[in-house]
N, C-alpha and C positions, 0 to 999 in steps of 0.2 A: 329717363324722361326729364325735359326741363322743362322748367315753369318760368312765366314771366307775371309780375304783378305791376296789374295797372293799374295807376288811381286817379283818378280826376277829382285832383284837390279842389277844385275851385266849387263844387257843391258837396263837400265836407262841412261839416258841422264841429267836429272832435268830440262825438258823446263817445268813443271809444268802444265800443262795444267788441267793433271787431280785435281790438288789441287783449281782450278780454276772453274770448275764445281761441284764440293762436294759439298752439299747442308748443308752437316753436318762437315763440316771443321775438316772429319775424315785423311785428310794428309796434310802434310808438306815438303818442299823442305828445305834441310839440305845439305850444305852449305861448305865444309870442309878447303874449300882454295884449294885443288887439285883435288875433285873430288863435285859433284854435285848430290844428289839423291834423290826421295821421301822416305818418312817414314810415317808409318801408327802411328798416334799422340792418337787418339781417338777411336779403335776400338768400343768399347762398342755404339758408337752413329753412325755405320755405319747401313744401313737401306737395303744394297742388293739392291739400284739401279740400279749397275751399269755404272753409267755414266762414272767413272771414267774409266773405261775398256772401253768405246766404243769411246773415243776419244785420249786413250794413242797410237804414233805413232811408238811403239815398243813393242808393246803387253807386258808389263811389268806385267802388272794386271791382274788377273783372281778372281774373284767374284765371289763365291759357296755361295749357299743358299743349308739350310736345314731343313726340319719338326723334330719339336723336341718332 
């Protein structure tokens, strides 16, 4: 199965949350001094759980799985 992670930065916040549940420490909250955002760090070790989507409080994320 492969997975693609989508993010739509531009209504991110960086409370991190989702970087917080990752099991695979596939994000990172980036930092810039005036803005605050996640970034996907690790694609390749993202696993399509989801978690990250279901506890983001701005729907930033959407996790697509696919048969390959």
């Amino acid at each position: 199965m492969e997975t693609t992670i989508n993010l739509f930065s531009y209504s991110c916040v960086g409370c991190g949350r989702c970087v917080r549940v990752c099991p695979n420490r596939v994000l990172r909250v980036v930092n810039t001094g005036k803005v605050r955002l996640v970034n996907v760090v690790k694609a390749e070790a993202c696993t399509g759980c989801g978690r990250c989507e279901e506890v983001c409080p701005h729907h930033v994320i959407k996790i697509e799985n696919y048969q390959v």
